[in-house]
MOPAC internal coordinates of N, CA, C and O (Angstrom, degrees):
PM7 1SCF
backbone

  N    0.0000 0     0.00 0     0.00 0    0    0    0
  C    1.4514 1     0.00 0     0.00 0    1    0    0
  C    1.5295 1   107.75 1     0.00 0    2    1    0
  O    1.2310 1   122.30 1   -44.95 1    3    2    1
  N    1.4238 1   113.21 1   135.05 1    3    2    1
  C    1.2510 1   115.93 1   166.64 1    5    3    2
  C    1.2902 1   127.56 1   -93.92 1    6    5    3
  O    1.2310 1   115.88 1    -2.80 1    7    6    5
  N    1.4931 1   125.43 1   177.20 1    7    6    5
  C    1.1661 1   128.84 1  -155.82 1    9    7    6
  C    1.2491 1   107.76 1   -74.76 1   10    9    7
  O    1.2310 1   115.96 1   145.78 1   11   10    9
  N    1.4529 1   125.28 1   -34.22 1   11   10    9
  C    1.4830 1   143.18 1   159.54 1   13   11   10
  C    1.7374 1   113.03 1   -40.89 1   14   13   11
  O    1.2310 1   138.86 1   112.27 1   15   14   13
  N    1.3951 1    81.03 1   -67.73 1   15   14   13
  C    1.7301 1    76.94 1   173.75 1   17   15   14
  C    1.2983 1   134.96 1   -62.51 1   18   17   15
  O    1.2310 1   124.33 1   152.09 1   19   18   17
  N    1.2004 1   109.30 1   -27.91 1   19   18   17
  C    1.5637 1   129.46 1  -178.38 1   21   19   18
  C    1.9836 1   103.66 1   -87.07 1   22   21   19
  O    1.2310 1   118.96 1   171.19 1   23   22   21
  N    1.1921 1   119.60 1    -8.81 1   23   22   21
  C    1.5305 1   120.37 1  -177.86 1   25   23   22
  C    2.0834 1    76.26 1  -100.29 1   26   25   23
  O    1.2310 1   122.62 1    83.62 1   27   26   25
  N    0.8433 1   112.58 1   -96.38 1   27   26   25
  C    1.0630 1   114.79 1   171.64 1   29   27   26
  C    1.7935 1   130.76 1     6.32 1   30   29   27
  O    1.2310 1   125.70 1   124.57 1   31   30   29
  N    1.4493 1   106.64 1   -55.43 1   31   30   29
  C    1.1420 1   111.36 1   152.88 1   33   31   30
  C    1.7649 1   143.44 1   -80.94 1   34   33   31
  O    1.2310 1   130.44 1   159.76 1   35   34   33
  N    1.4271 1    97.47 1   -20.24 1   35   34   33
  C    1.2981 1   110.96 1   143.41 1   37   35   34
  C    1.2691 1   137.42 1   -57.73 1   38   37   35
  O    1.2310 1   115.17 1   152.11 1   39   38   37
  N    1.3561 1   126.76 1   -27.89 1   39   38   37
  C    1.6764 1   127.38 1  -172.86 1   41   39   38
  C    1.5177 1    99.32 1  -108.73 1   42   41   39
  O    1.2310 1   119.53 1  -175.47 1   43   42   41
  N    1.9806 1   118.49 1     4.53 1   43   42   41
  C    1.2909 1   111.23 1   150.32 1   45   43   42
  C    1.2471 1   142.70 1  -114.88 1   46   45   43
  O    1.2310 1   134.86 1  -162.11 1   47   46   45
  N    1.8410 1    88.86 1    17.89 1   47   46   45
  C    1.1428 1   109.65 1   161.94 1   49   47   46
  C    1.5154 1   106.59 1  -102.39 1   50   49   47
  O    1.2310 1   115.27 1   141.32 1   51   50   49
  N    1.2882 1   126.58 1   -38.68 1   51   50   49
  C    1.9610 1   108.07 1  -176.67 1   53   51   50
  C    1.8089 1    97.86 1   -67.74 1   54   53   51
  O    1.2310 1   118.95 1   155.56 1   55   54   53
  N    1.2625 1   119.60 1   -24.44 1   55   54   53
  C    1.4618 1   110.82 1   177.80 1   57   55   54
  C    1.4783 1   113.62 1   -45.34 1   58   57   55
  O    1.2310 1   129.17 1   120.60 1   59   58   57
  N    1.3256 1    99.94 1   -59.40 1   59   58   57
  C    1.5803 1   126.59 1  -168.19 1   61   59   58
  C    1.6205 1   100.49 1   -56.74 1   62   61   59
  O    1.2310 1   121.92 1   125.88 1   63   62   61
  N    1.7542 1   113.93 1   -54.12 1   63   62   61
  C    1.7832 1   104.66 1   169.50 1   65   63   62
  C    1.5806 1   114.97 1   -66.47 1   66   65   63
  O    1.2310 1   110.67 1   170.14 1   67   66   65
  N    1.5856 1   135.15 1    -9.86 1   67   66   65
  C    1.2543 1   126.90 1  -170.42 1   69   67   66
  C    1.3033 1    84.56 1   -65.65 1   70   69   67
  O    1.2310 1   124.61 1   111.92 1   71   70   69
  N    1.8249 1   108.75 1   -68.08 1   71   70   69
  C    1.7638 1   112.11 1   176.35 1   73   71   70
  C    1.4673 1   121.79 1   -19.34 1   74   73   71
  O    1.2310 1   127.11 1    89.20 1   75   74   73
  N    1.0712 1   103.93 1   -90.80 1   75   74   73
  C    1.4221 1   102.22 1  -173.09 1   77   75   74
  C    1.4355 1   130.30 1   -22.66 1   78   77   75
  O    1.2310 1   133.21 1   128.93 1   79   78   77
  N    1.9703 1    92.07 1   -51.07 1   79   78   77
  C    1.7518 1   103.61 1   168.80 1   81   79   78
  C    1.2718 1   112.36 1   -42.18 1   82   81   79
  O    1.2310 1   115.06 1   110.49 1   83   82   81
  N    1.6547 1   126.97 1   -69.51 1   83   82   81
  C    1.3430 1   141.03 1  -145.78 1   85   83   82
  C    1.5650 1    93.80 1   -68.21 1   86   85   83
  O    1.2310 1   125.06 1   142.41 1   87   86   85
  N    1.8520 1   107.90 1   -37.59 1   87   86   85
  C    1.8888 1    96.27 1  -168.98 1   89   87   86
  C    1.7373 1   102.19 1   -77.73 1   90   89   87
  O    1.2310 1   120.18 1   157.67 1   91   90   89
  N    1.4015 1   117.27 1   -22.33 1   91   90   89
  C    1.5855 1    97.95 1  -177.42 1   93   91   90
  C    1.7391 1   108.13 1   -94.88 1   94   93   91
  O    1.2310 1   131.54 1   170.11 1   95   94   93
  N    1.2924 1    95.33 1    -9.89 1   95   94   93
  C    2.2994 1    83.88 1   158.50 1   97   95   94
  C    1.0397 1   102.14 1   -66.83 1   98   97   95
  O    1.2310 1   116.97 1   125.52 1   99   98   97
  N    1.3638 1   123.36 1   -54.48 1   99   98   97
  C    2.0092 1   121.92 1  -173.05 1  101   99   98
  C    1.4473 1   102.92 1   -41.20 1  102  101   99
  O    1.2310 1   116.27 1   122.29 1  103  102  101
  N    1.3335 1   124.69 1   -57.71 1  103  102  101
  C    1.0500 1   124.88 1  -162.28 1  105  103  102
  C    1.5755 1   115.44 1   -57.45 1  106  105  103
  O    1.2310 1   128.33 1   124.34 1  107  106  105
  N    1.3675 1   101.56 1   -55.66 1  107  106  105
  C    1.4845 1   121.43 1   157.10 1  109  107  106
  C    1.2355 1   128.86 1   -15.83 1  110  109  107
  O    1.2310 1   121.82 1   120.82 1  111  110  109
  N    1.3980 1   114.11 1   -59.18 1  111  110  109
  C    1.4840 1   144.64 1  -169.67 1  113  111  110
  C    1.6671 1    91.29 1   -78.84 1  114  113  111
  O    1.2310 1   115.95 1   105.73 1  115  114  113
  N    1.6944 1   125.30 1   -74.27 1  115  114  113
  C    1.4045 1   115.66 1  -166.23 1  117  115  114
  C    1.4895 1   108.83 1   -57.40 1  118  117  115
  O    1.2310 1   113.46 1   152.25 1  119  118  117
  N    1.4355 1   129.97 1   -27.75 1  119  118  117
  C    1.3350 1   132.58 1   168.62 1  121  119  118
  C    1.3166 1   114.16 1   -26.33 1  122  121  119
  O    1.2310 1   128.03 1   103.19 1  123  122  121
  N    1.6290 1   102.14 1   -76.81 1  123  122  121
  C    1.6569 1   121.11 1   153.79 1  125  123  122
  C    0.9289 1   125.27 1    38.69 1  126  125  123
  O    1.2310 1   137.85 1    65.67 1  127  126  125
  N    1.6727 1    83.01 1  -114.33 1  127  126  125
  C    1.5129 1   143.69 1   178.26 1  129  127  126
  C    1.7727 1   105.10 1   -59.73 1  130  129  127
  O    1.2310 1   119.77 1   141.91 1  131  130  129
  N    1.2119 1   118.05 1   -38.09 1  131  130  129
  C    1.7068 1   126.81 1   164.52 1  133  131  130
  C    1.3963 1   108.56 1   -42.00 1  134  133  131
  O    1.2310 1   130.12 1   116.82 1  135  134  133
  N    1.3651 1    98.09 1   -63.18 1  135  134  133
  C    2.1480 1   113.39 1  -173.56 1  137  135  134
  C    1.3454 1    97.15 1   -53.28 1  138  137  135
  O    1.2310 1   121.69 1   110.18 1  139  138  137
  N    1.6539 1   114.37 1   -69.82 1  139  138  137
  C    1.3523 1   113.31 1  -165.98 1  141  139  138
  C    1.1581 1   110.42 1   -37.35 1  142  141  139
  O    1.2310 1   114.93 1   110.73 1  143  142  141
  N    1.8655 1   127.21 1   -69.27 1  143  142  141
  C    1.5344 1   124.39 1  -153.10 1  145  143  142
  C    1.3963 1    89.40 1   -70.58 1  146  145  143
  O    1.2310 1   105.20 1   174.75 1  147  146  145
  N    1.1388 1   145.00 1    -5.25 1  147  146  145
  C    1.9056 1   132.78 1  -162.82 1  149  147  146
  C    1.8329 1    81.40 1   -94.94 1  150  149  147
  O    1.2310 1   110.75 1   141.62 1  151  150  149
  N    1.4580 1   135.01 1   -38.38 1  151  150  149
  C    1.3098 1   110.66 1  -156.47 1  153  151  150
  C    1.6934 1   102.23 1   -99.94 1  154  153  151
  O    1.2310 1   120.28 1  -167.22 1  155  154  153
  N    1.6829 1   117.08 1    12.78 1  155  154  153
  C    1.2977 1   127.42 1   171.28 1  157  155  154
  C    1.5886 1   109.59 1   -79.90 1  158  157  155
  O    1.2310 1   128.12 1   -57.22 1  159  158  157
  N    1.2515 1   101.96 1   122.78 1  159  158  157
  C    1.5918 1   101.96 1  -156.87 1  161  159  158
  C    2.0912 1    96.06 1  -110.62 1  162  161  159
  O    1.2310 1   122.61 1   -53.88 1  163  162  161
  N    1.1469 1   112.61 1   126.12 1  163  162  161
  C    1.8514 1   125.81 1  -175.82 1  165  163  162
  C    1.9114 1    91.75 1   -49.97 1  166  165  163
  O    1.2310 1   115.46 1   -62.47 1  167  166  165
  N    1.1683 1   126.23 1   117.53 1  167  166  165
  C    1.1518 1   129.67 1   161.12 1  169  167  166
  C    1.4299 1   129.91 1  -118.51 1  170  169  167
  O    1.2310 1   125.91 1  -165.36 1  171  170  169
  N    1.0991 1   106.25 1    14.64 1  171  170  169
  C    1.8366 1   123.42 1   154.17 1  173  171  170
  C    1.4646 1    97.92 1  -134.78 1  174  173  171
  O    1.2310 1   127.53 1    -9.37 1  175  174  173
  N    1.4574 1   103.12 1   170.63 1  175  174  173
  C    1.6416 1   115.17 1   176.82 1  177  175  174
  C    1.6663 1    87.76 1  -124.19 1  178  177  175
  O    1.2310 1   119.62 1     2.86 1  179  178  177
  N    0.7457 1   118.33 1  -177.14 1  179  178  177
  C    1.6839 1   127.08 1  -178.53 1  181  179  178
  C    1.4638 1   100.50 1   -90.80 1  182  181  179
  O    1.2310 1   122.18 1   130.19 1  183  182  181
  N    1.6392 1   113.43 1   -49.81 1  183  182  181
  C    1.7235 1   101.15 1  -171.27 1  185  183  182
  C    1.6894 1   102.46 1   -75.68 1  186  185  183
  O    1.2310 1   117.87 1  -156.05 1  187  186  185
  N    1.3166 1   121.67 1    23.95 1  187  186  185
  C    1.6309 1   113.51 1  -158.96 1  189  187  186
  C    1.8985 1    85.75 1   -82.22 1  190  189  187
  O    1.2310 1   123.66 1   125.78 1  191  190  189
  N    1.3783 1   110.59 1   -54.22 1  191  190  189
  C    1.6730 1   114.57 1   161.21 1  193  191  190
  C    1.5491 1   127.55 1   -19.19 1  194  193  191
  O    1.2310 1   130.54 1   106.54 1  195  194  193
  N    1.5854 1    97.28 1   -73.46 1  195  194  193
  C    1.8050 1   104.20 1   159.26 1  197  195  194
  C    1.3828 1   109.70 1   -48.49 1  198  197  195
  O    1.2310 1   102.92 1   113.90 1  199  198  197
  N    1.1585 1   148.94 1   -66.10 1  199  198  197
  C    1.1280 1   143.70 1  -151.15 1  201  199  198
  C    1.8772 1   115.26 1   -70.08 1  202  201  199
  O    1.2310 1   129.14 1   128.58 1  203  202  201
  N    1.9534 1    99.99 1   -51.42 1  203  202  201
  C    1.4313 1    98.24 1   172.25 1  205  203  202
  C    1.9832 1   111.23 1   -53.49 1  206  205  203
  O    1.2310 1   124.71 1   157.37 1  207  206  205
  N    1.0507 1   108.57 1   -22.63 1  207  206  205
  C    1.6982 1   110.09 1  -171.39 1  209  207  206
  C    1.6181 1    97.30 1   -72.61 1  210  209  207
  O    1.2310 1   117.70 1   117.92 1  211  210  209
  N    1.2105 1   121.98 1   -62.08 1  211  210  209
  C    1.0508 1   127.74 1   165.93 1  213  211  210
  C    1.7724 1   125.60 1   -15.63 1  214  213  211
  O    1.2310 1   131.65 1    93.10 1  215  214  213
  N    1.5918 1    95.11 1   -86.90 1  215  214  213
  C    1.8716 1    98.07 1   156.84 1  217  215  214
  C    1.4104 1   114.40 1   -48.11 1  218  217  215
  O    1.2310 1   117.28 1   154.14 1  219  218  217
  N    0.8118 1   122.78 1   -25.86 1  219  218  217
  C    1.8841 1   113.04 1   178.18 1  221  219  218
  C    1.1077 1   102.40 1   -59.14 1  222  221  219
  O    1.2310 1   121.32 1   112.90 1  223  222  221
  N    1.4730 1   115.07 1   -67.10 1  223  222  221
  C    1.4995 1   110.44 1  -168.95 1  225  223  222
  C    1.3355 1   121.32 1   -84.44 1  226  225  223
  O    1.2310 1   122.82 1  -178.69 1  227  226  225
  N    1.1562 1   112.20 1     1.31 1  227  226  225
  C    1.1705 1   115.05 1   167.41 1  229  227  226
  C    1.7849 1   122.56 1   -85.32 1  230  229  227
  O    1.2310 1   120.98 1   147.73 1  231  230  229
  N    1.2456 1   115.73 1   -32.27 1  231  230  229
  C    1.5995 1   144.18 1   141.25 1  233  231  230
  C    1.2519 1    93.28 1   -45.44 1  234  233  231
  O    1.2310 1    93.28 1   142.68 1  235  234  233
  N    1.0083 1   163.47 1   -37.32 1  235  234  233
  C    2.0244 1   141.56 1  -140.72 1  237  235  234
  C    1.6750 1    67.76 1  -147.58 1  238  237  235
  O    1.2310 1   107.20 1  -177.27 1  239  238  237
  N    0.8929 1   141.46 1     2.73 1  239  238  237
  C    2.2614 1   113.62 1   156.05 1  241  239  238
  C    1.5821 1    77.88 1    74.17 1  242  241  239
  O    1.2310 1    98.18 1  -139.62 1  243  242  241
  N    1.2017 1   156.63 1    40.38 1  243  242  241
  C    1.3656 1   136.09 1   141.07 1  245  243  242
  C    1.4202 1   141.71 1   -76.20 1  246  245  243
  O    1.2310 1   106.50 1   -29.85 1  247  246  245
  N    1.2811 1   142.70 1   150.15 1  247  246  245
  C    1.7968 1   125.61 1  -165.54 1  249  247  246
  C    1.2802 1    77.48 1  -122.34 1  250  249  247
  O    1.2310 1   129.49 1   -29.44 1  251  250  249
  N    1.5511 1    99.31 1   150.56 1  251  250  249
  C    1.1297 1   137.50 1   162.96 1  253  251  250
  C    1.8645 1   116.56 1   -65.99 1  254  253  251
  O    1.2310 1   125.73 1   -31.88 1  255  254  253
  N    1.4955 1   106.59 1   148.12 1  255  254  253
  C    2.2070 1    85.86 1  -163.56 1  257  255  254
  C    1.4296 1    78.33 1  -123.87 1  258  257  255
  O    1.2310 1   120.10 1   180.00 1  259  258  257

């Protein structure tokens, strides 16, 4: 093997570790971001809106039209 080939095969091998690096930070990073939204906990429901409107007027004796 020559020096060509052997430079050559070297810069497709640190290529190949840049890869790897950059895909297991990604991985790293969506890991994350996985934990975080999993320990974000739903603190309204959508009908929680309908419902507070509801007791309002139902609190103030109001009918619905």
């Amino acid at each position: 093997m020559d020096k060509k080939e052997m430079k050559k095969k070297v810069e497709l091998w640190e290529a190949q570790l840049q890869d790897e690096k950059a895909k297991s930070y990604r991985e790293r990073v969506r890991e994350e971001a996985r934990i975080v939204i999993d320990g974000i906990k739903r603190t309204v429901e959508f009908d929680d809106c309908i419902q507070a409107e509801k007791d309002f007027l139902a609190m103030i004796d109001a009918t619905n039209h």
